[in-house]
Structures are given as structure tokens and as C-alpha cells.
C-alpha positions as CSV (number, residue, x, y, z in Angstrom):
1,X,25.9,294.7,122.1
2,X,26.5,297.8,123.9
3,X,23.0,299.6,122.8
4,X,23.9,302.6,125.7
5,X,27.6,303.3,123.8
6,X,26.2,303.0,120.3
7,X,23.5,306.2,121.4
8,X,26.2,308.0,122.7
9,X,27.8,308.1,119.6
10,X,24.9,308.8,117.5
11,X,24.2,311.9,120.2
12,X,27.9,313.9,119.7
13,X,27.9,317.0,118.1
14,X,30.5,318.7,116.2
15,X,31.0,321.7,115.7
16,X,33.0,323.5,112.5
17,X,34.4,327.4,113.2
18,X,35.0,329.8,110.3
19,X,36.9,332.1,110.5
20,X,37.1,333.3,106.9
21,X,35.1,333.4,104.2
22,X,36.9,334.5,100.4
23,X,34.3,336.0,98.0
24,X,32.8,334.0,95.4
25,X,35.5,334.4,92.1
26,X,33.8,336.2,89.2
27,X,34.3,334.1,85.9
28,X,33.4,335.2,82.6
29,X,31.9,332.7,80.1
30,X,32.1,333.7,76.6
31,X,32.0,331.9,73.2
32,X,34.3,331.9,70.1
33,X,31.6,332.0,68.0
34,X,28.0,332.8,66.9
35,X,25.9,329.7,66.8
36,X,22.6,329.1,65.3
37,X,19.3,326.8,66.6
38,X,20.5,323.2,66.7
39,X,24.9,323.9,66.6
40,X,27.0,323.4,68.8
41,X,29.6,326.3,70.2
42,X,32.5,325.8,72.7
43,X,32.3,328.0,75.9
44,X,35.3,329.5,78.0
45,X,35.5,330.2,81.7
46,X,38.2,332.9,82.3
47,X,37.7,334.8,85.9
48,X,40.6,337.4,87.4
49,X,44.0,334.9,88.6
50,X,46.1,336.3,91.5
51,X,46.6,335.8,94.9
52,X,44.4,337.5,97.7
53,X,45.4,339.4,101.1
54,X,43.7,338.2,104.5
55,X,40.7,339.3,103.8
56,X,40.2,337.5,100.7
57,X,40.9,340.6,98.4
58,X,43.5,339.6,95.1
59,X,46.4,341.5,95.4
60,X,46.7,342.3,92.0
61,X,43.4,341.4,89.8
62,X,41.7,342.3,86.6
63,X,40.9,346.0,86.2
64,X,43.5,346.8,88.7
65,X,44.8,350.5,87.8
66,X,48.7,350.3,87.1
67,X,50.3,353.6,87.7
68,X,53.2,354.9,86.3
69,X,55.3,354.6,89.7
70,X,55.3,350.7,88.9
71,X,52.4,349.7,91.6
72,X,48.9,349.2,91.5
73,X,45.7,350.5,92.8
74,X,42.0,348.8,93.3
75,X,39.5,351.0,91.6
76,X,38.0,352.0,93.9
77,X,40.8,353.9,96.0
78,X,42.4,355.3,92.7
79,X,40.7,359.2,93.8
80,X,42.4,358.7,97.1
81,X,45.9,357.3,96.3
82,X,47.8,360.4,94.6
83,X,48.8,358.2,92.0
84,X,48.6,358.5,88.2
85,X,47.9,356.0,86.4
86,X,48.7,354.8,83.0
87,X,46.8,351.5,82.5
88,X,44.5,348.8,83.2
89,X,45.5,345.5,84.4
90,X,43.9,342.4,81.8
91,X,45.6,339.4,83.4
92,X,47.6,338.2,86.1
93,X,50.0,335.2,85.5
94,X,50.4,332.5,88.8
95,X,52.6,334.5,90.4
96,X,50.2,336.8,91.6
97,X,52.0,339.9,91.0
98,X,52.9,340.0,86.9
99,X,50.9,340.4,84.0
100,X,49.4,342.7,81.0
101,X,47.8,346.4,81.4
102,X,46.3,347.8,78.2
103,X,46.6,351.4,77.5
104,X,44.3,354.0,78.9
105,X,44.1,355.7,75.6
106,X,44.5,354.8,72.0
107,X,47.8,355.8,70.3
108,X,47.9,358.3,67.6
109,X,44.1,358.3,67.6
110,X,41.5,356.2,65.7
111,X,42.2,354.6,62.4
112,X,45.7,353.2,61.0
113,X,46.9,350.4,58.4
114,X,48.8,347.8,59.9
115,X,51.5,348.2,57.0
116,X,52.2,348.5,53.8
117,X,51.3,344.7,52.4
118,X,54.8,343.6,53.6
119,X,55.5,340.5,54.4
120,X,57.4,340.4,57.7
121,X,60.1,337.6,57.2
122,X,60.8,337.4,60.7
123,X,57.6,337.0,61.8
124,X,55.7,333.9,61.8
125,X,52.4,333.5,59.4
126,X,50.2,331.9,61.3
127,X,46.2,330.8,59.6
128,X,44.9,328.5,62.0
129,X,42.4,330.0,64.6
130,X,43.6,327.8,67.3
131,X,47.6,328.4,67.0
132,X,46.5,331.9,66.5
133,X,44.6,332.3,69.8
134,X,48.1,330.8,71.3
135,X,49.9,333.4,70.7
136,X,50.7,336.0,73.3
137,X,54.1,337.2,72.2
138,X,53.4,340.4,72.0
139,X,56.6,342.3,72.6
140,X,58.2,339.8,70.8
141,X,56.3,340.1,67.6
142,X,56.7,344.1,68.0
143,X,60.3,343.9,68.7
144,X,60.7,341.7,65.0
145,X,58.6,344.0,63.4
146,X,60.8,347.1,64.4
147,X,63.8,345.0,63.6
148,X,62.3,343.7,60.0
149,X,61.5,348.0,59.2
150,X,64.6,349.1,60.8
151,X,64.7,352.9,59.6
152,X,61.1,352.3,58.3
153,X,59.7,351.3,61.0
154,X,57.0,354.3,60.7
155,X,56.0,351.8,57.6
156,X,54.3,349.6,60.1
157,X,51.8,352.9,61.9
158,X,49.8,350.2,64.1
159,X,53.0,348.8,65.7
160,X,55.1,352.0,65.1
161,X,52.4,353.9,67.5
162,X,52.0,350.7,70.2
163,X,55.7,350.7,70.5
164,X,55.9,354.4,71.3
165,X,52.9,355.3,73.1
166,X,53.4,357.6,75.8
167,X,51.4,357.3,78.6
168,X,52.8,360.4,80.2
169,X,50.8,362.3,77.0
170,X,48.5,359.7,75.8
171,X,50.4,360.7,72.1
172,X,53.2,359.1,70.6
173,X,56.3,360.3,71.1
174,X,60.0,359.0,70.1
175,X,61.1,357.4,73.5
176,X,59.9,353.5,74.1
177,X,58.6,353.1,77.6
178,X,58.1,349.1,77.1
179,X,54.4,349.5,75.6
180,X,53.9,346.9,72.5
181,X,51.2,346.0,70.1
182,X,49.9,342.6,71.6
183,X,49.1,339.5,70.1
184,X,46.1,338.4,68.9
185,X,45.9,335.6,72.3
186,X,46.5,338.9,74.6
187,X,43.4,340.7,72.7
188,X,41.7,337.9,73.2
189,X,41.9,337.9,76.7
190,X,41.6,341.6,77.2
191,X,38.3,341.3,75.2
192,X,36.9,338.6,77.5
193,X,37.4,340.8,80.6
194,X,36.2,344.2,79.3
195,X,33.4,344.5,81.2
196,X,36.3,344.9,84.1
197,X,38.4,347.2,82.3
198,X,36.3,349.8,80.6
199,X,34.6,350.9,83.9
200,X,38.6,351.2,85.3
201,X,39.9,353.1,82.3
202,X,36.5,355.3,83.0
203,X,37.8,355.9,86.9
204,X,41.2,357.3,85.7
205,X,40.2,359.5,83.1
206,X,40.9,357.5,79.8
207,X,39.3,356.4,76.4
208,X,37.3,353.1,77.2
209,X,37.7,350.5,74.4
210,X,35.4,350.3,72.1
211,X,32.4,347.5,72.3
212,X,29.1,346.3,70.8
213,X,27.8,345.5,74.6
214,X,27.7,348.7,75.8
215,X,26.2,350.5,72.4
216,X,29.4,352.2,71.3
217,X,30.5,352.6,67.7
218,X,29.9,349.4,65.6
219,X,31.9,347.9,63.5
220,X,35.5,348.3,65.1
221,X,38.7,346.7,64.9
222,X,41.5,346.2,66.9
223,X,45.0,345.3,65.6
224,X,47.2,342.4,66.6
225,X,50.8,342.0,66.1
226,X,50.0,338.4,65.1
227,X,50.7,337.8,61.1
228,X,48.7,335.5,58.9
229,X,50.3,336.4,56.0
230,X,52.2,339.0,53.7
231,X,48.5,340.3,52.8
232,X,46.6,340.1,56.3
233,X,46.9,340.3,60.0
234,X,44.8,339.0,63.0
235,X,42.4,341.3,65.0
236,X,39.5,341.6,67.0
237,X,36.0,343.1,67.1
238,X,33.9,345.0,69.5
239,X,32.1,341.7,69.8
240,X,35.4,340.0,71.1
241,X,35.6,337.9,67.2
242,X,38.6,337.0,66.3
243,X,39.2,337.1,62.1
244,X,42.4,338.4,59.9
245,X,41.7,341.3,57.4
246,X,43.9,343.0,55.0
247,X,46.9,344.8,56.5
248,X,47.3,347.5,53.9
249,X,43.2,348.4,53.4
250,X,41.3,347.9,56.9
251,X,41.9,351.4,58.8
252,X,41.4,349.7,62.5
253,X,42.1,350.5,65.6
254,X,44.8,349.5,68.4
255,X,45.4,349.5,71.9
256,X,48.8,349.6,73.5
257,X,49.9,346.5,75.7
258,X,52.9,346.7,79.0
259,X,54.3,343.4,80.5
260,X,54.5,344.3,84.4
């Protein structure tokens, strides 16, 4: 045995370079549901999904500005970039660079009926929670509603107003820039982020959405283009709940939606 060799080995030292170090990613754990002493709830992890620069920085993340000359800007270096912006990025897809902005601003003002107790034919009822949360069609839900109205389309106020919001104005207008009312999945996700987004749509001047965390007005709703049946749609609380009400009585809210 070669005791002198054996020491030798036990005596090397390696020695491991960084170069780099990317920031910690900021997830967000939130529940679908209250829960009382003894219950069981399930938890989500969501956090911001893009790729980063050389310095560890996501190209495109959650509560990215999105200005209206098609790029984006950190919040931070919004006052210095001479851009306007017209929303607030909510999700980034694997590709780094596309995704969903909300509005900065609520079209046609608080309060609307989704519609008139119709039932849209075209438009899948959907009453399970789970397929519900699954669907993040929006654009295609608002282009079938439009299409089920036709010359009525006015009929339908909380898509009529999504589908021409003008972000130019922050009113709606008669021209569609490619804003849609989004599905109940997309709410979903914009309401597990918010603590991202309201401080952005703050940055650029805009009408934070409304929730019970940071003491504004309680109870709200948001609308979904999601149908549950000819009597009720899907939407979302300032808590971040998801439940259906009826289309034709509930005055709620809703916030405008662009693909990018």
C-alpha cells in the first residue's frame, strides 16, 4: 500500500470559478380556495417565464411595460425610454419573447352586463372549474362572440368594449387594435401575478386593477369571455376567486387582454 500516494490525494484542492450568478426567480404561491382548520387546499407555484440577457435579467418578464411601438420596457427605465406605453405584460410563453399584456385602463369605465341572457351557440358551455381554468382562448372566444352578435355585437358591452379598447384614448372607439376580453384561464393568471402588475400600470400612468390585498374597493368582478351557460359566465374576484355569475344581472368589471 502506497500510504505517501493515498495522502497526496486526500491533500488536492479544487477549486470552482463563478463567473455568474442569475437572481433567485420570484414565484408566487397562491391557492384556489379558502380552507378552514383541519382541510386540505392545493397550492400553485407560478413565477415570471422568459429568457434572461448576460446578466441574468429576463428579456421580457411579468410587469414588463408593452408600448404601443410593439417593444417593451423594464419598469424601471419606462421615465427614460420616450416610449408610451399601453399595457402590462402577465405572461411570457417558452419562447421568451410572446405573451399576454392587460390593459392599462378599464374600457368604457366601471360596471357592464356581460349580455343580454343569450346563449352563445358558438361558444362552448363549460361548468367544471378545472376545464374552466384551461381555457385561455381568449381572442378566440371574443372573435365567436362578435361573430354569434354580428350587427349586435354592442348586445354583448363586456366583449363589445374588450374588443375595441383603444389604448391610444383609454375609451372605446370603433377601430380593433387586437385587444380581446380574455378567458377565464388568462384572468387567472393575471390575478396570480398582480402584485407585479399593479405597481407597473402605476409607473405608466394607468388604472391599477382592482384588489382585496391592497385595500381597494371590495367586492369586484372581472369578466371572462369563458361561458358556462346561456344564463352565466366565468369571472374573477379581487381576491383572485374564480366562480360564474349571471350574465345579464352582475354589473362587473373587465380588463382588456393583447397577444404579443
Amino acid at each position: 500500500m502506497n500510504t505517501k500516494r493515498n495522502i497526496s490525494r486526500l491533500l488536492s484542492i479544487f477549486f470552482l470559478v463563478l463567473t455568474s450568478v442569475a437572481a433567485f426567480p420570484q414565484v408566487t404561491i397562491f391557492g384556489d380556495s379558502l380552507s378552514c382548520e383541519g382541510e386540505t387546499i392545493r397550492l400553485f407555484a407560478m413565477g415570471p417565464e422568459s429568457y434572461v440577457d448576460e446578466g441574468g435579467v429576463p428579456i421580457i418578464g411579468v410587469g414588463d411595460l408593452l408600448c404601443t411601438d410593439g417593444s417593451t420596457v423594464k419598469p424601471d427605465d419606462y421615465a427614460s425610454s420616450g416610449k408610451t406605453a399601453m399595457g402590462v405584460v402577465f405572461y411570457v410563453d417558452t419562447t421568451g419573447v410572446h405573451g399576454w399584456a392587460a390593459s392599462l385602463r378599464t374600457p368604457g369605465g366601471n360596471g357592464c352586463i356581460w349580455n343580454n341572457k343569450s346563449n352563445v351557440t358558438n361558444l362552448p358551455d363549460i361548468d367544471n372549474y378545472e376545464e374552466a381554468l384551461a381555457d385561455t382562448c381568449g381572442m378566440a372566444n371574443t372573435i365567436a362572440i362578435k361573430d354569434y352578435y354580428g350587427e349586435n355585437f354592442d348586445d354583448c358591452p363586456a366583449v363589445y368594449r374588450c374588443y375595441y379598447y383603444n389604448h391610444n384614448t383609454g375609451q372605446v372607439g370603433n377601430v380593433h387594435y387586437g385587444w380581446y376580453l380574455p378567458a377565464i384561464g388568462q384572468l387567472r393568471k393575471l390575478y396570480s401575478v398582480i402584485h407585479f402588475i399593479n405597481p407597473s400600470i402605476a409607473i405608466a400612468g394607468g388604472t391599477q386593477i382592482p384588489t382585496n390585498k391592497n385595500g381597494m374597493h371590495a367586492p369586484w368582478w372581472l369578466w371572462s369571455s369563458t361561458e358556462n351557460s346561456d344564463i352565466n359566465s366565468w369571472t374573477v374576484n379581487d381576491f383572485g376567486w374564480v366562480f360564474y355569475v349571471q350574465k345579464n344581472s352582475n354589473a362587473a368589471s373587465c380588463r382588456a387582454v393583447i397577444s404579443f
